[in-house]
N, C-alpha and C positions, 0 to 999 in steps of 0.2 A: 323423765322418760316420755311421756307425753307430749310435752314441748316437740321434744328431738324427733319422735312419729312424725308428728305431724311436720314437721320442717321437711325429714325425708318425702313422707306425700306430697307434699307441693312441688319437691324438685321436682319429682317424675310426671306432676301433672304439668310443667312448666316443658319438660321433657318430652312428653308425648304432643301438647301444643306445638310443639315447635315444629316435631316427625308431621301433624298433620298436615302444617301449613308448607312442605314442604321444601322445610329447611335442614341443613345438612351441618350436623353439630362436626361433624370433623372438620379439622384444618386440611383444608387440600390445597396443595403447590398454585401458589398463586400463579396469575395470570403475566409472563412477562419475568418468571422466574427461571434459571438454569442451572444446566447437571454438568458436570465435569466436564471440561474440553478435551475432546477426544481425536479432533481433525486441526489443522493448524494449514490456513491459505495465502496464496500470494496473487494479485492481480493488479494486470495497469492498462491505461490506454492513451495514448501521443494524436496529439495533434499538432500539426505545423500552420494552419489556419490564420495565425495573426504575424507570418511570415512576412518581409515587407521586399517590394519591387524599389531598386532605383530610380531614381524620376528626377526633371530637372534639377529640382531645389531638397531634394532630398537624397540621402544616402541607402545603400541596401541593408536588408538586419536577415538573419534567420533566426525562427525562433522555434523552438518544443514545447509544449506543453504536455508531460506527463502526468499521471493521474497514478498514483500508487497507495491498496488499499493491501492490510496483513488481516488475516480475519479467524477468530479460535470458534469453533460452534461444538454444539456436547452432542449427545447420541440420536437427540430427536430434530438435529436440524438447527439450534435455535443457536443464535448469535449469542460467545459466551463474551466475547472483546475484538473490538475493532480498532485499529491506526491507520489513518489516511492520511498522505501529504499528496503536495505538487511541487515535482520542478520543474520553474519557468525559468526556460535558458533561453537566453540570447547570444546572440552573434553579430556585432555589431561591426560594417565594413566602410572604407569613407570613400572618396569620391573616383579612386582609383581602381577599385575590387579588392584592397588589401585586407585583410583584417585588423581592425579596427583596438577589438576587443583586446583586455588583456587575457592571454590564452593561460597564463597561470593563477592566476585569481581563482580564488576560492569561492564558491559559489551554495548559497544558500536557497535553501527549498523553502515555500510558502510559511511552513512552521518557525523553521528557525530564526526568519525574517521579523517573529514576533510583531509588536507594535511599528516595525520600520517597514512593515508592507505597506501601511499605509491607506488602510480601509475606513478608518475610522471616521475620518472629516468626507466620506460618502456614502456612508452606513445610514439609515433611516432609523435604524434600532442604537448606532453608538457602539459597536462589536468589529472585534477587526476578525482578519480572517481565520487567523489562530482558535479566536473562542468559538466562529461559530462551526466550527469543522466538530471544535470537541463537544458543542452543544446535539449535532447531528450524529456524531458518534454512539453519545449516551443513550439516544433517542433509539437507535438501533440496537441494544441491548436487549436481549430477549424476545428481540423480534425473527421469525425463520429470514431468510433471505427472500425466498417470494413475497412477504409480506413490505420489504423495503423496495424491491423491483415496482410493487405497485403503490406506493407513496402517493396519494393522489399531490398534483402540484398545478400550479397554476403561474400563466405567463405575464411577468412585472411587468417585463419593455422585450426591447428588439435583442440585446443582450442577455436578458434574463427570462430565456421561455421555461424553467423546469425551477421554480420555486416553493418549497414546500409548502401545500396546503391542508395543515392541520391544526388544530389549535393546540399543542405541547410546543410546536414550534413557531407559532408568527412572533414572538417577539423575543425571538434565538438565532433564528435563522434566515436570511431574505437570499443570501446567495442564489446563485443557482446552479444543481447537484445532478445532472445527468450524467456528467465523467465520475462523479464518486461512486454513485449507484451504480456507474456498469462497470466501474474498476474491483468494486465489492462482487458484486456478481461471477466478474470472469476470477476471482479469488476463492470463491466459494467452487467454482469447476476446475481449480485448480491445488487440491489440499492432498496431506500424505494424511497419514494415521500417527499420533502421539500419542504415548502413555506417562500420567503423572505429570502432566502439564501443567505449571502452576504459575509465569508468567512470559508473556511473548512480548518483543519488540520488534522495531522496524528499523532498517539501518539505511545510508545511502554513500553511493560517492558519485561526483559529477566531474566531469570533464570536456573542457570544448577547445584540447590540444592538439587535436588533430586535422582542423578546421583549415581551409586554404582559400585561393581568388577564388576559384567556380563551385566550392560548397561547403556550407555550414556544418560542422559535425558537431553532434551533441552527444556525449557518450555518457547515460544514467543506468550505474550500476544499485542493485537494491536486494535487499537479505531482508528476509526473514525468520527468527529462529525464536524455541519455546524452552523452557528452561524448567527444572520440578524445583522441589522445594533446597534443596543443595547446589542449586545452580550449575548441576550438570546438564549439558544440552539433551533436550531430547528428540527434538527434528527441525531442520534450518529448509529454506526454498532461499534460492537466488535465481537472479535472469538479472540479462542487462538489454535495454534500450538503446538502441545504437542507431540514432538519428539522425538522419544525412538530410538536408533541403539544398537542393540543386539550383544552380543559377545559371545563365545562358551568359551568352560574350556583352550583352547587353546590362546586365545585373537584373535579369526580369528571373522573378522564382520558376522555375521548371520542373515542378512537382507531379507531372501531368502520371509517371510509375514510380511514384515514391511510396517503397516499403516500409511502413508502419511497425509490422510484427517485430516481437523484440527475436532474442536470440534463441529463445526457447521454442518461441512460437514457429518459427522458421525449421526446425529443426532441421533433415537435411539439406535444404534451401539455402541454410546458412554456407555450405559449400567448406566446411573445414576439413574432413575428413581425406581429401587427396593431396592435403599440405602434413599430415601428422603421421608423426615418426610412429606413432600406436595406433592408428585408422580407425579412429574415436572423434565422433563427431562432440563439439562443444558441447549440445546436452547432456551429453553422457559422458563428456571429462563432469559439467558440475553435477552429473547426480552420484557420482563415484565422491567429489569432494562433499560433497553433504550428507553422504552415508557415513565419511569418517569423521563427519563431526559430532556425532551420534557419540552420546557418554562422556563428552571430554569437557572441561574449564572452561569455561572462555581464554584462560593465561595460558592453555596450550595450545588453543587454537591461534592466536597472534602472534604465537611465539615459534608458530610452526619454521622447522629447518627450511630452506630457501637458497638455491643456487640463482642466480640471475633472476630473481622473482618467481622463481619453479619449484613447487612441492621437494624437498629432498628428502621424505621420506619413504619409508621399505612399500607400505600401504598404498603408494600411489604413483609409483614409477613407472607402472605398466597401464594407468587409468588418467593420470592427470599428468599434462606434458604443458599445458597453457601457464600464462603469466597470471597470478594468484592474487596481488598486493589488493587491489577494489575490493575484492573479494573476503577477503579476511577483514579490509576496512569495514565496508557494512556489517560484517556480521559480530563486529565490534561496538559499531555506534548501536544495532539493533539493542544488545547485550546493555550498555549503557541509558540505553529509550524503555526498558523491560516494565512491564506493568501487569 
């Protein structure tokens, strides 16, 4: 009994040491930890930048670079999961302004390209672009989005002015992240509200069938959708990138009022609503189509009825009148991509 006393006094004097020194015997939520997902984001941003002009000895290209980033954060702001890809699309034309390219080829985004992007024999660290996207992703984890906005970074070369400068990442990441960080960003201003969210993907489709002599079209469709533990969806976002790069009678780029904004962002800009048999502008045919994805399989959403690529169900005859197929694609591959 004695023993046992005395064992108890010492806890509490070990106890009380500890309150003095101003240590806090509870477990409190670490630093960099997160609470349910409660918002679910979509964001992207295009550049045409490494567009190329015809010249003597050379042919004309158009090219996009979008940046597309899906983003889950819980109730206090803080990053529960992020997915970031790029696709770089080309358009390659030859010496007559034809196009070049094969317009039905199937076209892969930076991820998919794995080890055949080709980073690695100019990597300084030995990383292609795949790992270090998901090295920078991880890294964002439990971080709010203000806190990745100010990532301090620093400038490699003339190429690489926005390279993270911190030590979790010098020997993960040397890229350089200013289209990811402000694709993340414009994703974080752009989130619905989900409940039961237990994992999200990112999905895509690409196209550059539309492409002729005097312009490059690049058409990158992209879904976002979050899924609970049944794999009933519980809130999807789409937009598509609809990427023109202009060329003159010369093959020189003619970029000087090229719109950027995808279809979403354009909203009535996008000019749909004086062609539709329902006077519903594209964003608001897809936010009709992503309220009824709300609750349903994914094997019902792919499997959705379809006249000539057109909704043909009861739920959306008076809301969705556009051609669907991208659209169900992405939010199939997202479905597939789920984490």
């Amino acid at each position: 009994m004695k023993k046992g006393l005395a064992l108890v006094l010492s806890l509490c004097m070990l106890v009380a040491v500890v309150a003095v020194a101003g240590c806090d015997t509870t477990t409190p939520e670490q630093e960099g930890d997160t609470g349910q997902a409660v918002k679910l984001g979509l964001g992207s941003v295009t550049s045409i930048d490494k567009s190329r002009d015809a010249g003597d000895e050379i042919t004309a290209m158009g090219q996009a670079d979008t940046t597309i980033a899906a983003i889950t954060l819980d109730a206090d702001g803080k990053i529960v999961g992020v997915s970031i890809d790029t696709a770089q699309v080309q358009v390659e034309y030859d010496e007559d302004m034809q196009v070049a390219s094969d317009v039905e080829a199937e076209i892969d985004t930076k991820k998919e390209r794995g080890n055949g992007y080709g980073m690695v024999g100019q990597s300084d660290i030995g990383k292609e672009w795949y790992e270090q996207i998901a090295a920078f992703e991880e890294w964002m984890i439990g971080k709010t989005v203000e806190e990745v906005v100010n990532l301090d970074v620093k400038e490699r070369d003339a190429s690489h002015t926005h390279v993270p400068d911190v030590p979790e990442l010098t020997s993960s990441v040397t890229i350089t992240v200013e289209s990811y960080i402000e694709a993340v960003e414009k994703a974080a201003e752009n989130t619905i509200d989900v409940e039961d969210l237990d994992t999200f993907g990112l999905g895509h489709t690409i196209s550059i069938a539309k492409s002729n002599e005097s312009q490059a079209q690049m058409d990158i469709t992209f879904a976002t959708s979050g899924f609970d533990a049944d794999n009933n969806v519980v809130g999807t976002i789409i937009d598509t990138a609809q990427v023109v790069v202009p060329f003159d009678a010369d093959g020189k780029v003619d970029a000087a009022d090229a719109d950027l904004r995808t279809k979403k962002e354009k909203k009535e800009d996008y000019n749909m609503k004086g062609a539709s048999d329902i006077d519903k502008e594209w964003y608001e045919q897809m936010e009709a189509l992503e309220e009824w994805t709300v609750g349903k399989q994914i094997s019902e959403i792919k499997n959705m009825p379809l006249v000539d690529d057109v909704p043909d169900v009861p739920e959306l005859t008076s809301s969705v009148t556009v051609v669907v197929g991208s659209y169900l694609d992405s939010i199939f591959e997202a479905y597939t991509q789920a984490k």
